[in-house]
Structures are given as C-alpha cells and as structure tokens.
TORKOL-4160 file (C-alpha; in steps of 0.2 Angstrom, whole numbers, padded with zeros to 4 digits, m for minus):
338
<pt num="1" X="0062" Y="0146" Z="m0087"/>
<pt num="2" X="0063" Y="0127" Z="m0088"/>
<pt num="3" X="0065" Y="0120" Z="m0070"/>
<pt num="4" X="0082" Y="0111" Z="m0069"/>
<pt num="5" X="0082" Y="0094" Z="m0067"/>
<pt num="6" X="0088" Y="0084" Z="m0053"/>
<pt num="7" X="0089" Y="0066" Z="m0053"/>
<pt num="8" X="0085" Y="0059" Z="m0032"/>
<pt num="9" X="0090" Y="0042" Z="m0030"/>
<pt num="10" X="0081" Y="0038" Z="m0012"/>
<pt num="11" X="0090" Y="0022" Z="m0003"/>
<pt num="12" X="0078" Y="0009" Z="0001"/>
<pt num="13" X="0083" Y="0004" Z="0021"/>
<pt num="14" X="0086" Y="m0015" Z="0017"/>
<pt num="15" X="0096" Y="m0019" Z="0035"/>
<pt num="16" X="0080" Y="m0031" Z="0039"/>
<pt num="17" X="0070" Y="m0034" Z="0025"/>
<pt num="18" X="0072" Y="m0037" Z="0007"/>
<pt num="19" X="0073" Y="m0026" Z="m0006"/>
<pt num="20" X="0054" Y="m0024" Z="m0009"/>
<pt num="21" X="0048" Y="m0017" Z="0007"/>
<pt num="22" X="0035" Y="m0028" Z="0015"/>
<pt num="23" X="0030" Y="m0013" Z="0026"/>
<pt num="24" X="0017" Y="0000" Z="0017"/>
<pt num="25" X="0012" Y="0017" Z="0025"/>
<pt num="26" X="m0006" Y="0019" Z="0022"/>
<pt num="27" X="m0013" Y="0032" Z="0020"/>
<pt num="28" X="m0033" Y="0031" Z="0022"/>
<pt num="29" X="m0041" Y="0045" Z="0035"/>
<pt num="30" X="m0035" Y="0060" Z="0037"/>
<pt num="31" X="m0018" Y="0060" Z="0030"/>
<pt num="32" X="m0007" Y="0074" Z="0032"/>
<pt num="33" X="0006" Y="0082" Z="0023"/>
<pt num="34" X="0020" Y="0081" Z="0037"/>
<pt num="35" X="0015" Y="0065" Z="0040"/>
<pt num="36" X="0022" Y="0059" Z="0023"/>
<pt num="37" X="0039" Y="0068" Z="0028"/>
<pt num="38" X="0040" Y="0058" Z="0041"/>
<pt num="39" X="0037" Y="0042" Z="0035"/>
<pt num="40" X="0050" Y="0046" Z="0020"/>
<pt num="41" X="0063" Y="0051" Z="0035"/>
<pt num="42" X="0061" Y="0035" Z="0043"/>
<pt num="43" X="0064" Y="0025" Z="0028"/>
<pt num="44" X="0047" Y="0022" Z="0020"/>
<pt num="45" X="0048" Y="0020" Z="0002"/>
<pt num="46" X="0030" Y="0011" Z="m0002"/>
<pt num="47" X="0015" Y="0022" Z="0000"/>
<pt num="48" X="m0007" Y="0015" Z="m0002"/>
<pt num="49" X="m0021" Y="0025" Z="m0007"/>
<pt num="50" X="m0033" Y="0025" Z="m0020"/>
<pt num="51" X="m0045" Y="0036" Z="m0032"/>
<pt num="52" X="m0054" Y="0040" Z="m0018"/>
<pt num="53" X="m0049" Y="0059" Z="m0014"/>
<pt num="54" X="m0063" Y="0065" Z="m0005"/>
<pt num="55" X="m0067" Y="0052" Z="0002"/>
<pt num="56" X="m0058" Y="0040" Z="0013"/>
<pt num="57" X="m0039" Y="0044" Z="0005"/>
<pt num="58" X="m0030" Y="0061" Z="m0003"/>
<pt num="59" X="m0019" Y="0054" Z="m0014"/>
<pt num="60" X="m0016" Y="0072" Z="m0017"/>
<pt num="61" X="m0011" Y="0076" Z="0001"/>
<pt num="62" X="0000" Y="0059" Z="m0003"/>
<pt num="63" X="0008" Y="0069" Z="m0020"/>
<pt num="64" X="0013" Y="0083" Z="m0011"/>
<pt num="65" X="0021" Y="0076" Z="0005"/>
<pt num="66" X="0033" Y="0066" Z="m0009"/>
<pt num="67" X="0037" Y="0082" Z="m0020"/>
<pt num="68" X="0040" Y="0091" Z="m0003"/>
<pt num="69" X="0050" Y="0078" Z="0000"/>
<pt num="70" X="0059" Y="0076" Z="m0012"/>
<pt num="71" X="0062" Y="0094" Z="m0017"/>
<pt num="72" X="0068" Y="0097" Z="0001"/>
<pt num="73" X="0081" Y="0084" Z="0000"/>
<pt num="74" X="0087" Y="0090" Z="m0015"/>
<pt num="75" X="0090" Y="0105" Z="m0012"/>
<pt num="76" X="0082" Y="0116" Z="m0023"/>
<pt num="77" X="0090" Y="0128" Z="m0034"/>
<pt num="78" X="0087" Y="0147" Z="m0035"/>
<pt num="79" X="0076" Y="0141" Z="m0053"/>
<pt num="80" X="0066" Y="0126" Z="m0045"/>
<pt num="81" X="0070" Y="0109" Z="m0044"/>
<pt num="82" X="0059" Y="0093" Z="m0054"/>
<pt num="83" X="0062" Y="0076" Z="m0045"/>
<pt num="84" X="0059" Y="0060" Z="m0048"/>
<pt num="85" X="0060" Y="0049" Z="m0032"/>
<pt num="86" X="0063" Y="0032" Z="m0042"/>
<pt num="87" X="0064" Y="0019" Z="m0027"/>
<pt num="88" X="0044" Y="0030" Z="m0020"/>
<pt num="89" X="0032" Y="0014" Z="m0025"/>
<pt num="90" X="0015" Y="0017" Z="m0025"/>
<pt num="91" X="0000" Y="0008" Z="m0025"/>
<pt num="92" X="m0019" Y="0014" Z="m0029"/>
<pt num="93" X="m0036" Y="0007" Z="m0031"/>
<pt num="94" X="m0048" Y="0009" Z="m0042"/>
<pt num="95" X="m0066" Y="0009" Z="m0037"/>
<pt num="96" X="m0079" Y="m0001" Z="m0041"/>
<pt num="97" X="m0090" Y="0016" Z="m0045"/>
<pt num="98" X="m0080" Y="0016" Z="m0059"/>
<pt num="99" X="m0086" Y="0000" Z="m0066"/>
<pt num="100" X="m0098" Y="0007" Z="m0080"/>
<pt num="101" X="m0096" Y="m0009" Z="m0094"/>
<pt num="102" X="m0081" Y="0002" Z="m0101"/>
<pt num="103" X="m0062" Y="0005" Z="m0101"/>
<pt num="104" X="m0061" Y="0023" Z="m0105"/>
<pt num="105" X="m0067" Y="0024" Z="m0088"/>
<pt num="106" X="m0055" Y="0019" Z="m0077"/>
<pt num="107" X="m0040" Y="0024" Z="m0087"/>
<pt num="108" X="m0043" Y="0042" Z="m0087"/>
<pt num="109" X="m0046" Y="0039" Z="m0070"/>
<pt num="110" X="m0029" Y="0032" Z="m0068"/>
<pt num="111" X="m0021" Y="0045" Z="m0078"/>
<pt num="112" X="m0030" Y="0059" Z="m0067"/>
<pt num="113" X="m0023" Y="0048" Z="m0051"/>
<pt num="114" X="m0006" Y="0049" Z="m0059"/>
<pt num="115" X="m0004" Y="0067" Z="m0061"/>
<pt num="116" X="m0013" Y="0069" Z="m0044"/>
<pt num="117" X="0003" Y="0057" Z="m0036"/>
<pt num="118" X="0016" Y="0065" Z="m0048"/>
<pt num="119" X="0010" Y="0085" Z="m0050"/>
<pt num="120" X="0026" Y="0093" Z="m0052"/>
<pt num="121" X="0028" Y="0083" Z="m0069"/>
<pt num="122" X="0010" Y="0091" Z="m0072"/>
<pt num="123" X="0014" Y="0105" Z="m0069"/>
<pt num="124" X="0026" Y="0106" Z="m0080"/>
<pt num="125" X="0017" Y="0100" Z="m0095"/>
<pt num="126" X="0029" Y="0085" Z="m0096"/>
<pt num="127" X="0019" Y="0070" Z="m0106"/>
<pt num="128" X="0010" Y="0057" Z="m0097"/>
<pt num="129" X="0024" Y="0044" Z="m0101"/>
<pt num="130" X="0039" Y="0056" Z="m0095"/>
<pt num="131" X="0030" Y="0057" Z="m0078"/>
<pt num="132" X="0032" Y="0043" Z="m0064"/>
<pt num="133" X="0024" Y="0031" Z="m0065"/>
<pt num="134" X="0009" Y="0022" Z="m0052"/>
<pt num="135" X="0018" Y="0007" Z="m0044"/>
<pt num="136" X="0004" Y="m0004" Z="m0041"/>
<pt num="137" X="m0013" Y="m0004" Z="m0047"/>
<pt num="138" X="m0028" Y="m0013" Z="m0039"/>
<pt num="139" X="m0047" Y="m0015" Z="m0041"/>
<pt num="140" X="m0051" Y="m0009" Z="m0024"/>
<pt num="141" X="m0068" Y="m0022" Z="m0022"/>
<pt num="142" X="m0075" Y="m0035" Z="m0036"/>
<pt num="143" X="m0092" Y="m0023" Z="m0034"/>
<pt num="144" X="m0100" Y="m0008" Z="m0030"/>
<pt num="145" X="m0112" Y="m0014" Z="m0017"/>
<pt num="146" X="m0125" Y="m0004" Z="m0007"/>
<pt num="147" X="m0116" Y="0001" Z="0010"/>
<pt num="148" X="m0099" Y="0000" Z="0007"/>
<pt num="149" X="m0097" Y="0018" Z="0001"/>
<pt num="150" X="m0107" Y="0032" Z="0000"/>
<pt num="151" X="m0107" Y="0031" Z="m0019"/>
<pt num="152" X="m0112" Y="0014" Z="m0019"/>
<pt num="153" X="m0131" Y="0013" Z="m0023"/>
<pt num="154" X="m0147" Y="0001" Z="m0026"/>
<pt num="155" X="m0139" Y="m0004" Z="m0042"/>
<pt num="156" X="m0122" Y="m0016" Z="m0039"/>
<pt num="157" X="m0111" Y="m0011" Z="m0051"/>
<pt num="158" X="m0098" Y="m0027" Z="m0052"/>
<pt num="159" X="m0093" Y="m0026" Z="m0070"/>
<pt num="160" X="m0075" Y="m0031" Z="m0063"/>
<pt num="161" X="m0070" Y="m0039" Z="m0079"/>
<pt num="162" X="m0070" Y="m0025" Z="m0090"/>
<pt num="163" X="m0061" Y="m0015" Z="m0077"/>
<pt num="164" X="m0047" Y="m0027" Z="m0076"/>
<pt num="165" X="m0046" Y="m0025" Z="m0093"/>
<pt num="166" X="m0045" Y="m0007" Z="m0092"/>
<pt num="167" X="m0031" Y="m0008" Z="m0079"/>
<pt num="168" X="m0021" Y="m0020" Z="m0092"/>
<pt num="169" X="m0025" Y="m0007" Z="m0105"/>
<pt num="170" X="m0018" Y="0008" Z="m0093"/>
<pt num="171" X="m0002" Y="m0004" Z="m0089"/>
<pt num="172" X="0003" Y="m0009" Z="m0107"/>
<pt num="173" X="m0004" Y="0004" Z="m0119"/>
<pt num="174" X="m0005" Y="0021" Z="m0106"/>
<pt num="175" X="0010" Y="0016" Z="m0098"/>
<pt num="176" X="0002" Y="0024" Z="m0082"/>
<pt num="177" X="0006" Y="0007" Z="m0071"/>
<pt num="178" X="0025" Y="0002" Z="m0070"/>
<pt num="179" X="0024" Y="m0014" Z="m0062"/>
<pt num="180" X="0009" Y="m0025" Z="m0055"/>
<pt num="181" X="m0010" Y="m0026" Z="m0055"/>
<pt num="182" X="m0019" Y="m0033" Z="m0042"/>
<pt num="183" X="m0036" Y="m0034" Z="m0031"/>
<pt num="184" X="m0042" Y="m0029" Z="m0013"/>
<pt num="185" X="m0057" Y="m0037" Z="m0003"/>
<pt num="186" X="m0059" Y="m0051" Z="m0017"/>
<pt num="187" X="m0064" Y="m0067" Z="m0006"/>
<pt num="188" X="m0059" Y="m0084" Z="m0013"/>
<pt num="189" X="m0073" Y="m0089" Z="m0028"/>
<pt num="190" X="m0068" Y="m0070" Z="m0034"/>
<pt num="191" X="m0052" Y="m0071" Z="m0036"/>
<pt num="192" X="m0052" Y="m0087" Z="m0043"/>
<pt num="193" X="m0063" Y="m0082" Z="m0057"/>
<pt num="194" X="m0054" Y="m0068" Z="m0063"/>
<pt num="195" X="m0038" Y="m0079" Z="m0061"/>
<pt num="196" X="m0046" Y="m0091" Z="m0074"/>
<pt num="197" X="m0053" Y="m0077" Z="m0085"/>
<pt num="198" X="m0036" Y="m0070" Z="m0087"/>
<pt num="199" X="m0027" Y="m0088" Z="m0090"/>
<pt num="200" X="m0041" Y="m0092" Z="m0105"/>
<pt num="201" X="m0037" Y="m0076" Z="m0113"/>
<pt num="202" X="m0019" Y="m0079" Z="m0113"/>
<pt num="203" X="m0021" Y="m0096" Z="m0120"/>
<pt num="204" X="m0032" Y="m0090" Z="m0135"/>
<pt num="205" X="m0017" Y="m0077" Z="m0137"/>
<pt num="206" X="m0021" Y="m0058" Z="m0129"/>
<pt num="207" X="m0008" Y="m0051" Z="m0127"/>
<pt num="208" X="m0013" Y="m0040" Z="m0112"/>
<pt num="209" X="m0019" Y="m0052" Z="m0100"/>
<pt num="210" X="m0013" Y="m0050" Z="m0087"/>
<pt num="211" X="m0016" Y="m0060" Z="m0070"/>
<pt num="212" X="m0014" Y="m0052" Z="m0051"/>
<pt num="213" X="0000" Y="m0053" Z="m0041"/>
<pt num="214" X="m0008" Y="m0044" Z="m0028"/>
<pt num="215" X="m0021" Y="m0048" Z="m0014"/>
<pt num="216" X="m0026" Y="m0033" Z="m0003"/>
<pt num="217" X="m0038" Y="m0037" Z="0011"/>
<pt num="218" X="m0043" Y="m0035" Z="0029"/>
<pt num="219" X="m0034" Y="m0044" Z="0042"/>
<pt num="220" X="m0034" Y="m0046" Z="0061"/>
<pt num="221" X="m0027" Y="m0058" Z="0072"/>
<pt num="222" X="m0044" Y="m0059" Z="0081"/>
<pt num="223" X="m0052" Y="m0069" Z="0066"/>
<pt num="224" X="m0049" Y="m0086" Z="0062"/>
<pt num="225" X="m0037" Y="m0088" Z="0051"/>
<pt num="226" X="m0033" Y="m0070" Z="0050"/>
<pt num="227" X="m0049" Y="m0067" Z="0039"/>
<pt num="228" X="m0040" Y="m0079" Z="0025"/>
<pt num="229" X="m0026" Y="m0073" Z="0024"/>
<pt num="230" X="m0015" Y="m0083" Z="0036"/>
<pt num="231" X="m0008" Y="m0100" Z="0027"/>
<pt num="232" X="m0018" Y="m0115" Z="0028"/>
<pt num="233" X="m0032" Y="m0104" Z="0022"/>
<pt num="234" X="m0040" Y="m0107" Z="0005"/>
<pt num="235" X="m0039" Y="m0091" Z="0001"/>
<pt num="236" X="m0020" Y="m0088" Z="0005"/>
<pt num="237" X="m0016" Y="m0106" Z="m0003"/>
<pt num="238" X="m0024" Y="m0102" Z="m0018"/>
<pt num="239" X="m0015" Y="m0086" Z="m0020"/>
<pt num="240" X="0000" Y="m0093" Z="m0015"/>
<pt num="241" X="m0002" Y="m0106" Z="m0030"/>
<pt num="242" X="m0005" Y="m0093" Z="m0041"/>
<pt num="243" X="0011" Y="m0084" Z="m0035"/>
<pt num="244" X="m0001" Y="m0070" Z="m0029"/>
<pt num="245" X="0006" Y="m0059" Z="m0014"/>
<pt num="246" X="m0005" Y="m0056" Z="0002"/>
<pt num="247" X="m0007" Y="m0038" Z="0011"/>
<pt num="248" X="m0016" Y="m0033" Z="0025"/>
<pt num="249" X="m0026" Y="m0019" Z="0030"/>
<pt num="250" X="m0035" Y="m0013" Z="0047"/>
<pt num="251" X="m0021" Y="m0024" Z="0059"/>
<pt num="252" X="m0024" Y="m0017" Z="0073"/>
<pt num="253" X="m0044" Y="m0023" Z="0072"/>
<pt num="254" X="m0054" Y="m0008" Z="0068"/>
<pt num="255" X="m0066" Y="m0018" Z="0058"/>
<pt num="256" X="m0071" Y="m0031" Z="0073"/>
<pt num="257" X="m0080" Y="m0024" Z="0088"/>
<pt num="258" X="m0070" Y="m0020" Z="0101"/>
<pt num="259" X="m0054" Y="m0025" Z="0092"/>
<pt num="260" X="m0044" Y="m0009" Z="0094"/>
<pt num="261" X="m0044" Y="m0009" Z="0113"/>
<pt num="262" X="m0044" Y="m0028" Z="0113"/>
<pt num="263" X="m0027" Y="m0027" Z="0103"/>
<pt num="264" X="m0018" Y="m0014" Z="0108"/>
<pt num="265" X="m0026" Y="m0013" Z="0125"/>
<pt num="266" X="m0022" Y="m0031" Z="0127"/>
<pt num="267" X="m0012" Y="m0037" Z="0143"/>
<pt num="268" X="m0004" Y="m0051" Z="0132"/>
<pt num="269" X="0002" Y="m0041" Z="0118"/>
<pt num="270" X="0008" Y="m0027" Z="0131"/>
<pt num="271" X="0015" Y="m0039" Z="0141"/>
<pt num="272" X="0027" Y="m0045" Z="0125"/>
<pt num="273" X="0029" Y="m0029" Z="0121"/>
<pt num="274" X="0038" Y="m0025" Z="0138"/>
<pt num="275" X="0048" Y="m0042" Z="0139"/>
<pt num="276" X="0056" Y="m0039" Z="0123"/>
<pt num="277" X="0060" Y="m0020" Z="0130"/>
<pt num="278" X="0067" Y="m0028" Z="0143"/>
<pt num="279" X="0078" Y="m0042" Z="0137"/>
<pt num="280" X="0084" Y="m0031" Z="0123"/>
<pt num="281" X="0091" Y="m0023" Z="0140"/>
<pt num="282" X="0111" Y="m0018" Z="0138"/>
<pt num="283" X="0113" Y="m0028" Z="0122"/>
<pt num="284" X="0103" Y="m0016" Z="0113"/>
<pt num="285" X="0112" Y="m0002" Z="0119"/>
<pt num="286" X="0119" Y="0005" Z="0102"/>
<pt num="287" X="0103" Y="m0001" Z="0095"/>
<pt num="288" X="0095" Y="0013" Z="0105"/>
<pt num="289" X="0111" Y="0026" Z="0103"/>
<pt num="290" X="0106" Y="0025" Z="0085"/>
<pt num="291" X="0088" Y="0030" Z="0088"/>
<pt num="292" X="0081" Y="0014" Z="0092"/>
<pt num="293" X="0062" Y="0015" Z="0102"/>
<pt num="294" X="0057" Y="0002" Z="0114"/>
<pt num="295" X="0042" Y="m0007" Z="0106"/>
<pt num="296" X="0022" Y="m0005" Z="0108"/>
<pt num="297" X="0008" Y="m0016" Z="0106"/>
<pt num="298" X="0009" Y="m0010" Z="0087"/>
<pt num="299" X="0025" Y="m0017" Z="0084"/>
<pt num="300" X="0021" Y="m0034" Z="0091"/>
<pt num="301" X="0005" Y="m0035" Z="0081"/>
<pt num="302" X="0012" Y="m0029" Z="0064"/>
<pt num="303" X="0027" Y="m0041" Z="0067"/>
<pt num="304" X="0015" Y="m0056" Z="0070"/>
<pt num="305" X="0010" Y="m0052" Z="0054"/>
<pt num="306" X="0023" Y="m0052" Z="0045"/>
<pt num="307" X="0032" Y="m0068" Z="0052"/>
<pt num="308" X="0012" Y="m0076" Z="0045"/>
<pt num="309" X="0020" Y="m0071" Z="0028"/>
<pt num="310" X="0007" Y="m0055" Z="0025"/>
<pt num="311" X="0014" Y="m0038" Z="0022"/>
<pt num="312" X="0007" Y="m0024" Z="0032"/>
<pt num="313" X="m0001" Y="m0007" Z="0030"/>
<pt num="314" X="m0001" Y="0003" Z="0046"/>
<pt num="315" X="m0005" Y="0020" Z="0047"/>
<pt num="316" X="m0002" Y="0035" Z="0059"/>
<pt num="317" X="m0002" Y="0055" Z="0060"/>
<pt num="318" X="0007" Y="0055" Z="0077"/>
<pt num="319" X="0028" Y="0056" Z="0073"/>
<pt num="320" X="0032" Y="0045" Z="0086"/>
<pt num="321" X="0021" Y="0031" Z="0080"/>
<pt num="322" X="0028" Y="0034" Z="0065"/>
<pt num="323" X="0045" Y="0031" Z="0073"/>
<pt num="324" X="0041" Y="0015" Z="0080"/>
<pt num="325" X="0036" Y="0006" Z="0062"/>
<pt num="326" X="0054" Y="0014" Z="0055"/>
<pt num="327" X="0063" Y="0005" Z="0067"/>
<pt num="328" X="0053" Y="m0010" Z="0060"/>
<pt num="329" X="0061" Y="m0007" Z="0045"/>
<pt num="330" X="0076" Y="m0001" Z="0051"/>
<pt num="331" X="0079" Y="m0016" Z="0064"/>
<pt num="332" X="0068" Y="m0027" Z="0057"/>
<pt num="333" X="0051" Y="m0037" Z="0065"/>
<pt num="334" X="0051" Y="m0044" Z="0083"/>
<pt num="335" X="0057" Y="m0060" Z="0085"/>
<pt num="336" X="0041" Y="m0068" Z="0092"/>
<pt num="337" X="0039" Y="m0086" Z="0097"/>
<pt num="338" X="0025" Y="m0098" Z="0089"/>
C-alpha cells in the first residue's frame, strides 16, 4: 500500500530574525537523533553537515531526527505517513577527497547525500527530482591536504574547479541542490579565484556558472579580526562586494588553545551574561512565563557574532543548551554594547 501523503508546512520562528534564519544547528560530532527533535521543537529550521558520515558528521542521523520529526508532528495515519518539511533547509559539503578531475564524482555523491537527508522519499522509490531537495551546497575545503582529514594523503588533491562545476551540474541538471552553492575554509586569494573563474565563464556564455553566495569558515572572537570574517577584513570585504554571505563555525574557540575555557569560562563574558539576567529582572517577566532562560556565556558569544554580521552554527546534545539558542531565536540576540 502507497503511504498517504501528507503535506507539513513547519512555521519558521521570525519574532527576531528575518525570514532566512541566521541561526544554524550544526551537527559535527556525535550527533544524536533526539537531539534533532529538540532543535526542530525549539524552532530551528536550518540544519549543517556534510558527506562525511563516518566521519566527523552523520547526515544520516541528521535525515532521520527530521523524518521522526516530521512524522511525529503529523500524526501518522494507521498506512504511514510521507512528509515533506518545506521550510527544513539544509546545507552539506562536499569534500575535497572527492576531487578526482571529474564531475561524476561529486554528483552521485550529492545524490547519495540526498537520499541519506531525505530517506523516506528513498524509501519509497519516489524519483530523485520528487524528493526534497539539499538546501545549500558547499565545497567543504579548496584541497585535500595532508592532515586535515584522515583521508587526506601525501598527494593534495585541489582540483576544486572541476568540483564546482560538478556542484553547478548537480544544482541545474540533477536538480539535487534547490537554492545556493558556496565554499568553507576558502581564505581570501581562494575565493577570489574561483569568483573570477565563474564571472569569465559567464561572460563567454555558460550557462551554469554559477558564483558562491556562501562563505563557511572558522571564527573566534579570540583572533584578530574574527579570523577574516569580521568587517574591515579583506576577506569579509571582498565577499561582501561579491554579495557573498559569511558563517561561522567553532564560536566558542575550540580551534585556539585554551579557547573554550577562555570563552565560556571567561569572567567577562559571565559577567555580561549575569547583568543582562539581571536587568531583564521583572520586565522580562512574561518573557520567562513563556519559557524564556536566563542567558549563558554561549548566548553572549553567539550574539556577538551575530551583531558582526556572521551567521552562527552552534551545536549541542545537552536539551537545555539547546533551549538556550531557541530562545535566540525565539527572542532574538543580546542587545550587547560596542
């Protein structure tokens, strides 16, 4: 029997923020299944991973805490229940293993990612093209150089070009991809080059070029400048020229020695923390009837961020954590002074 078909419509929470969520829940480690739940609960609607599944992210863990989802708030009847969760975004990366000098390549990669995020359309036997589709797409590094993966060898692969061109191809011909392409932990001369590659192809006429309007890379307040992200920088002026949308990974400075405990542990950000708590005080009284959480050092840091113009992809197994960033949704960053 044909599972009947529901049509789910999730609201995107937009009390604080625009339509297109500047808020991401990541997803690398050791995601969880209930964890996804959560974050959907809360109001999450954009979700990161990558083609990476047994490594650092499980975009199938990812695919199944949305069908579970979505199925549960549906309601299932007595013969099943397909969904299709159109305002669920989300974005995956390609990695730079992948980059063999050809496009075939990547897109059955992508397609396999796609029935991974999506696999009650799979299931099903629908077609690749009646199945959600993949959000965002991004190259997840412009090479594959020795250290920065387990499958990265003496050999560097950085075809990137052809990859890109493989990601246009899985956008506009595989119809895999629904809305942008973009890059992760590209520094500046990097993206610049493929930002030129793409303009000279469109002039000469292809008409799949395609150019990035996504950056993905590390950012901390510890670094100068954020890393490149923050304005001022020549990275973040050049993307913001080329109409190119920053995100930042790792906020809370897991990627600088120290920089957890010097972040989260720090008296300053505790101490902002607590004076916000505090001068909320009866004002914010049906703030907190309606579920509302006195802020942590994570919510000071990811609303730094966002008021630096970067959107942010925290991460947590822990439900209350998870709390905290839906009230950042739901409420909206800290008001922070300069």
């Amino acid at each position: 029997m044909r599972l009947a078909v529901v049509i789910l419509a999730i609201p995107l929470v937009t009390a604080h923020n625009s339509t297109f969520q500047r808020l991401i829940f990541g997803t690398a480690g050791g995601l969880e299944i209930d964890s996804v739940r959560e974050a959907l609960t809360v109001g999450f609607r954009r979700f990161d991973t990558a083609i990476e599944d047994e490594y650092w992210y499980r975009s199938s863990v990812l695919g199944d805490g949305i069908l579970n989802f979505c199925l549960t708030a549906c309601q299932q009847e007595a013969g099943g229940c397909f969904y299709e969760c159109r305002n669920v975004n989300v974005t995956s990366k390609v990695p730079p293993w992948l980059f063999d000098g050809t496009t075939s390549t990547v897109r059955k990669a992508v397609e396999s990612e796609r029935a991974r995020l999506f696999p009650s359309a799979a299931a099903e036997g629908e077609g690749a093209r009646d199945r959600p589709q993949i959000h965002t797409l991004l190259l997840h590094a412009p090479k594959c150089w020795q250290g920065w993966h387990a499958r990265c060898g003496a050999d560097e692969l950085d075809d990137f070009k052809t990859a890109w061109r493989a990601m246009e191809e899985a956008m506009h011909l595989d119809d895999h991809v629904s809305s942008r392409l973009g890059v992760s932990n590209f520094n500046l001369s990097t993206l610049r080059e493929l930002v030129e590659w793409v303009k000279k192809r469109k002039r000469k006429g292809d008409e799949l070029a395609t150019p990035p309007t996504v950056l993905q890379n590390y950012y901390s307040p510890l670094l100068e400048g954020g890393g490149g992200l923050e304005r001022g920088s020549e990275l973040r002026d050049f993307a913001d020229r080329e109409g190119i949308r920053v995100e930042g990974y790792s906020l809370f400075g897991t990627q600088v020695k120290g920089g957890v405990s010097r972040l989260l542990k720090s008296k300053t950000v505790l101490a902002i923390a607590a004076d916000f708590g505090e001068s909320k005080g009866e004002e914010s009284k049906g703030e907190e009837e309606c579920g509302r959480n006195e802020p942590g050092a994570a919510s000071v840091v990811l609303s730094y961020a966002l008021k630096k113009g970067i959107d942010v992809i925290p991460r947590s197994n822990t439900a209350a954590h998870i709390h905290e960033l839906g009230d950042l949704l739901t409420f909206g960053p800290l008001e922070l002074s300069s």
